[in-house]
C-alpha positions in Angstrom: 0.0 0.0 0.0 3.3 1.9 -0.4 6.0 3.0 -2.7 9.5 4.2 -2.0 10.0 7.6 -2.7 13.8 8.5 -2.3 14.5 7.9 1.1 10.3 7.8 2.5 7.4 5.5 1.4 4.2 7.0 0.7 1.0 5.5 0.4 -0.2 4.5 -2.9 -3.2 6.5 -4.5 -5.4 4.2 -6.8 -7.7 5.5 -9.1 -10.9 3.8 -10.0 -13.8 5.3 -12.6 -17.4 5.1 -11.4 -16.7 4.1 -7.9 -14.4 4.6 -5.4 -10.5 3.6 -5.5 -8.8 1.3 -3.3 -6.9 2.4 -0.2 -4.3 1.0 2.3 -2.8 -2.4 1.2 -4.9 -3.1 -1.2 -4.1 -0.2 -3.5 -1.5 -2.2 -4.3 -0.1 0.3 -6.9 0.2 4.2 -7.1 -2.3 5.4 -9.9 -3.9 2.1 -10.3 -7.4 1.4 -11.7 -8.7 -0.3 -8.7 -12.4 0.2 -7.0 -13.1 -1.6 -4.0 -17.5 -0.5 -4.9 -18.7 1.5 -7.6 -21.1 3.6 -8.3 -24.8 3.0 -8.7 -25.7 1.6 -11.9 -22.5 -0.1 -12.1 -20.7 -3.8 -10.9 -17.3 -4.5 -10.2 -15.7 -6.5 -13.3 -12.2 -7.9 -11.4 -10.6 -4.2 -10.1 -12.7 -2.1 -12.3 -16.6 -1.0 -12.5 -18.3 -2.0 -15.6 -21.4 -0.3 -16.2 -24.4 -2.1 -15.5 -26.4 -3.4 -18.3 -30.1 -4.3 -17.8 -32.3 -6.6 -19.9 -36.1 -6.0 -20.6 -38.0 -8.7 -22.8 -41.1 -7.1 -24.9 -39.2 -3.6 -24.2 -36.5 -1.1 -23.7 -34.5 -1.9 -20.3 -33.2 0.8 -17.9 -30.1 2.5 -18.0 -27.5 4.7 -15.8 -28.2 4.7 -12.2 -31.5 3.1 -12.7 -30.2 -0.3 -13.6 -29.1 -1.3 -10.1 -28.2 -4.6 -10.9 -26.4 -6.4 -13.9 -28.7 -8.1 -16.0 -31.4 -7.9 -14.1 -35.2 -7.7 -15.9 -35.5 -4.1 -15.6 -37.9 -2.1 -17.7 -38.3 1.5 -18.7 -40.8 1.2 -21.2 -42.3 -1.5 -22.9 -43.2 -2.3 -26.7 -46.9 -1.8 -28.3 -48.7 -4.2 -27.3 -47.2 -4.6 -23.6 -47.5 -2.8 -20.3 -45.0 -2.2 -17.3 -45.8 -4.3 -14.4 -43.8 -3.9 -11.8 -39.9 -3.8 -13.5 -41.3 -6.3 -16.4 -43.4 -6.1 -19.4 -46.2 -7.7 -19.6 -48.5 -8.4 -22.5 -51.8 -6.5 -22.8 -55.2 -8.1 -22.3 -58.0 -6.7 -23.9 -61.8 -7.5 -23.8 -64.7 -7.5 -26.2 -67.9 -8.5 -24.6 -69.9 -10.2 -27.6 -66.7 -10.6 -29.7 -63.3 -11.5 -29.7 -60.6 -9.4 -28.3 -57.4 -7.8 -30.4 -54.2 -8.9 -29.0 -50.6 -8.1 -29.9 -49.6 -4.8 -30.2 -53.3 -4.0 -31.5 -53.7 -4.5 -27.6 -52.7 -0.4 -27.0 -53.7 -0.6 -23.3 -54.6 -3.0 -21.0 -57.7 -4.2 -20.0 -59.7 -1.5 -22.2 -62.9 -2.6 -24.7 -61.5 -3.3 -28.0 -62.8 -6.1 -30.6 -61.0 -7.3 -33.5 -64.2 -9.2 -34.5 -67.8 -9.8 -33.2 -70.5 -12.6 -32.6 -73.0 -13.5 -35.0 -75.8 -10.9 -34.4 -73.7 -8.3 -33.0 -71.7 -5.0 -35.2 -68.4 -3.6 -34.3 -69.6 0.0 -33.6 -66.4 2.2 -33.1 -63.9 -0.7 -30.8 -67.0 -2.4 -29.2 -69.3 -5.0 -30.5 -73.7 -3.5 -30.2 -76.2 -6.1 -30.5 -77.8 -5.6 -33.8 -81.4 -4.7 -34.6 -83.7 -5.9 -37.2 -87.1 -5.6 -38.6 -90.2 -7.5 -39.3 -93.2 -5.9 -41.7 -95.6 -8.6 -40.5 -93.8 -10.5 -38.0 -91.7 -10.4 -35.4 -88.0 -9.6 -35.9 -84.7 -11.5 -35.3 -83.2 -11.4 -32.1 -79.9 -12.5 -30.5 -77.8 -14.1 -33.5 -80.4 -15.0 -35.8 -80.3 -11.1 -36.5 -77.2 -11.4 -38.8 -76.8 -7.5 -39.9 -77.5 -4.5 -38.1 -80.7 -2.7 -39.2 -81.5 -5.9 -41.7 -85.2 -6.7 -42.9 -84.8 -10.2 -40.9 -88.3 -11.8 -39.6 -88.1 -14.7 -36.9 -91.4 -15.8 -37.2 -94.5 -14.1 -38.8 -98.2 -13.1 -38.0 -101.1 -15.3 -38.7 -101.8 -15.0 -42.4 -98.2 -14.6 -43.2 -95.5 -16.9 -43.9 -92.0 -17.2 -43.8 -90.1 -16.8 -47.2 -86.6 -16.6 -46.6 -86.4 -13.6 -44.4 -89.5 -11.8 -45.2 -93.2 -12.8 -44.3 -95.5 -13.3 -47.3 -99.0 -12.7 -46.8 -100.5 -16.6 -47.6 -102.9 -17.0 -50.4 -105.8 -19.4 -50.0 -108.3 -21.0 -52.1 -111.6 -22.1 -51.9 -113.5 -23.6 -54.4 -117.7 -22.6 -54.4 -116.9 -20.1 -52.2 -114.6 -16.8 -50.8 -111.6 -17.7 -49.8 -109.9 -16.9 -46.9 -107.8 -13.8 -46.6 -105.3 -12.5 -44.1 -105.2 -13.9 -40.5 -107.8 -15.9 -41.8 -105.7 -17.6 -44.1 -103.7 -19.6 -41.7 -101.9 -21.4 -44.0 -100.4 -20.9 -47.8 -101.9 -22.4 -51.0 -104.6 -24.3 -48.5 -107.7 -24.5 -49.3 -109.8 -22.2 -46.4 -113.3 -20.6 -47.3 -114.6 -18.0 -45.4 -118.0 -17.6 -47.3 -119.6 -20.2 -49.9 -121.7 -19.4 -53.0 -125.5 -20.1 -53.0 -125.9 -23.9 -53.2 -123.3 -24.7 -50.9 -122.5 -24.6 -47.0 -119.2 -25.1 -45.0 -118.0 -28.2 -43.7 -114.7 -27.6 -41.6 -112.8 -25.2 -44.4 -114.6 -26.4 -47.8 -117.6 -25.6 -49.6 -120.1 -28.6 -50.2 -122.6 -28.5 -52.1 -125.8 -28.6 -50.3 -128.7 -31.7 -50.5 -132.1 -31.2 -50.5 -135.7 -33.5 -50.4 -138.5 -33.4 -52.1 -141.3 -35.7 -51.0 -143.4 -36.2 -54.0 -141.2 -34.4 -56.4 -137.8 -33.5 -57.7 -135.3 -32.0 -54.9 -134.0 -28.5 -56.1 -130.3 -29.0 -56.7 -127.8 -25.8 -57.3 -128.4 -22.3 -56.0 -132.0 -23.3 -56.1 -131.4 -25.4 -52.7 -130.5 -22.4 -50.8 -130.5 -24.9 -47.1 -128.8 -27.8 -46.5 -131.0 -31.0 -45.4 -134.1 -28.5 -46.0 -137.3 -29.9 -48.4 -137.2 -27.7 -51.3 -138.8 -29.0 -54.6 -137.8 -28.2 -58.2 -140.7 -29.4 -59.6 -143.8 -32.3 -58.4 -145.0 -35.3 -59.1 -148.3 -35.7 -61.6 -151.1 -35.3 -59.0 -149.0 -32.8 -56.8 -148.6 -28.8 -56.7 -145.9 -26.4 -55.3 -147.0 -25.0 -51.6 -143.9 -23.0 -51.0 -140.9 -25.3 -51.2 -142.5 -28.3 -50.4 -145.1 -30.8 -52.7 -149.3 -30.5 -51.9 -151.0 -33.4 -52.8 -154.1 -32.2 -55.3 -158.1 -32.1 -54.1 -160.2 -32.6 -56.6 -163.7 -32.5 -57.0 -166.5 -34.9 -58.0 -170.3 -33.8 -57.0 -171.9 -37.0 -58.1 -169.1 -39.8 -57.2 -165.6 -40.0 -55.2 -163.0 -37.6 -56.8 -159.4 -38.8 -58.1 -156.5 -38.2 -55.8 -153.2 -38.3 -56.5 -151.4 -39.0 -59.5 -154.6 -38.9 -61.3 -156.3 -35.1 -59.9 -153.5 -33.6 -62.1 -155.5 -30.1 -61.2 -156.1 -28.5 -58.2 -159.9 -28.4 -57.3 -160.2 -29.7 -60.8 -164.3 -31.5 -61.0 -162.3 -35.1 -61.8 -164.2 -38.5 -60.6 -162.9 -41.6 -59.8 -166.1 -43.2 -59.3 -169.8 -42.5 -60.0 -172.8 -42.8 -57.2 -175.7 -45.1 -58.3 -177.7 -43.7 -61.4 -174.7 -42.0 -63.0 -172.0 -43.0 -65.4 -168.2 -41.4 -66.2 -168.7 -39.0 -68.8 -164.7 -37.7 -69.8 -163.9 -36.7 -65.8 -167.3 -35.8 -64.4 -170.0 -38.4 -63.5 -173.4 -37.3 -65.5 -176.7 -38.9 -65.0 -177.6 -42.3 -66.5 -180.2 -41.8 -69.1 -183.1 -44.8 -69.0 -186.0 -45.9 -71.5 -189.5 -46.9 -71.0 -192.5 -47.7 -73.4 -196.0 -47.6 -71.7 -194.9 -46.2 -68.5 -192.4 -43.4 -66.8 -188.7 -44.0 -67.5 -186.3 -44.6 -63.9 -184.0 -42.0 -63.0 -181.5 -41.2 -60.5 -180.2 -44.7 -58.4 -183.4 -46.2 -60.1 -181.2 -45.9 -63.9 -178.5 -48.2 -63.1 -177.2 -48.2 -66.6 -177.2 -45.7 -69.1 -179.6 -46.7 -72.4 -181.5 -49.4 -70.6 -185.1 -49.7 -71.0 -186.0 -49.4 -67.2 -189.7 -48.3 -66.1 -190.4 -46.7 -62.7 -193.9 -47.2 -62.8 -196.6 -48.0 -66.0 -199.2 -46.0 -67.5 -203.1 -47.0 -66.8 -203.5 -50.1 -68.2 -200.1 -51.6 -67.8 -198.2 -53.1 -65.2 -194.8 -54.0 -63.8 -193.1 -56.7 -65.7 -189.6 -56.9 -64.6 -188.2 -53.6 -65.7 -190.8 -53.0 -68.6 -194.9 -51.9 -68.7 -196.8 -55.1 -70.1 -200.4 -54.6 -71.2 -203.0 -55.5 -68.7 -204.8 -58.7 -69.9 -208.4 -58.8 -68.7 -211.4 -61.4 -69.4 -215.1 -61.5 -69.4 -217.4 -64.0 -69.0 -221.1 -62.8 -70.4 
């Protein structure tokens, strides 16, 4: 820790650059490079102090006085991307609610709202993901991720009447055959066959139009339009011996003074003078019954009950000097004895 100097030693003087020089003994040689500590921000390096160099993955490390230690994980600043914690650098985490999340050094700041990309049924509105809203003329719209683009025409299901084609509700189209057809909510399912009204001559059964069935006792059932009720007796037309009362078939009266009258087929005339049969005394004559017409010589032709046929020679009583012989007048026959 000394050196001769002529005839006296004197203690060495070391020198050392960022840190302090070694004294006494172990300054072992005047004007020496030798540092028994250095500086901060630097390490010994055998006698000398080597400036401390700091490492910093995903960044710039620390320098000077700040990097206390040789290579020791010491950051200043980290890259895009990254964020100090602690003396490290640590990589960003973003979140996208509804999405997914940029990462990398799209990641500009930790834990902060910002989508690279978002669900199905949500939009990237500035660096969040919104849920997006449809429309439905008719229906209901999409919801949730069945609404695919923001402010789309998108139904999810439609209103009765409507149906679904592709992402729009049609209005359905019925048919109905005899009849109106069904239109609207009414029309509760497309290219079916729903009536609503049916055309004279027909009456619904369930969704259809039938045609409607008519009697007719005692003549021809109306058919058509012209059976306006279903299961009612409506005539077209009646039988020979039968008349239209309303809708329904009137058996004829007929008329026959002097005998029983026809009925039905054969009193083809309302209150029509048409026999059947004749009383006693008188005959058919055409339809009526007119009076038998009797004969008698010598005495007073029958009549009425008493002509029981027409042209006969039938006497009711004789003239003077005839009498009753069977239906005849036979001349009295007297005698005298003087």
């Amino acid at each position: 820790g000394f050196t001769r100097t002529g005839q006296v030693c004197v203690a060495n003087r070391c020198k050392c650059t960022n840190g302090v020089a070694e004294t006494g003994a172990a300054c072992t040689s005047t004007g020496a490079e030798l540092c028994s500590k250095c500086d901060a921000g630097f390490t010994k390096n055998g006698v000398t102090c080597k400036q401390n160099e700091c490492r910093c993955t995903n960044g710039d490390p620390v320098t000077g006085s700040a990097c206390t230690t040789h290579d020791a994980e010491l950051c200043s600043s980290c890259t895009a991307g990254f964020h100090q914690t602690g003396n490290t650098c640590t990589a960003n985490s973003c979140n996208c609610p509804n999405g997914a999340p940029v990462t990398g050094a799209a990641c500009s700041q930790n834990d902060v709202e910002l989508c690279l990309r978002c669900n199905p049924g949500f939009t990237k509105t500035g660096n969040s993901c919104v849920a997006n809203t449809c429309s439905c003329e008719n229906g209901n719209p999409a919801t949730g991720t069945d609404c695919t683009s923001k402010d789309g025409h998108i139904c999810q299901n439609c209103n009765t009447g409507w149906t679904k084609t592709g992402n729009t509700c049609t209005e359905n189209a019925c048919t109905c055959n005899n009849g109106d057809q069904a239109t609207k909510a009414a029309c509760t399912s497309d290219s079916t066959e729903i009536c609503i009204k049916c055309n004279p001559g027909h009456h619904l059964t369930g969704n259809t139009c039938t045609a409607n069935k008519c009697t007719c006792a005692n003549g021809e059932k109306a058919t058509g339009a012209g059976c306006t009720t279903n299961g009612a007796e409506i005539c077209a037309a009646c039988s020979p011996g039968y008349r239209k009362t309303g809708n329904t078939c009137s058996a004829n009266t007929c008329t026959c003074p002097q005998g029983t009258p026809e009925t039905a087929p054969l009193c083809t005339t309302q209150g029509a003078e048409i026999c059947k049969t004749c009383n006693p005394g008188f005959r058919i004559t055409g339809s009526t019954c007119s009076a038998n017409q009797c004969t008698c010589d010598n005495g007073e032709k029958a009549s009425g009950a008493l002509c029981t046929r027409d042209g006969a020679h039938i006497c009711s009583q004789c003239n003077p000097g005839f009498f009753p012989s069977g239906n005849t007048c036979a001349a009295n026959a007297c005698s005298c004895n003087g």
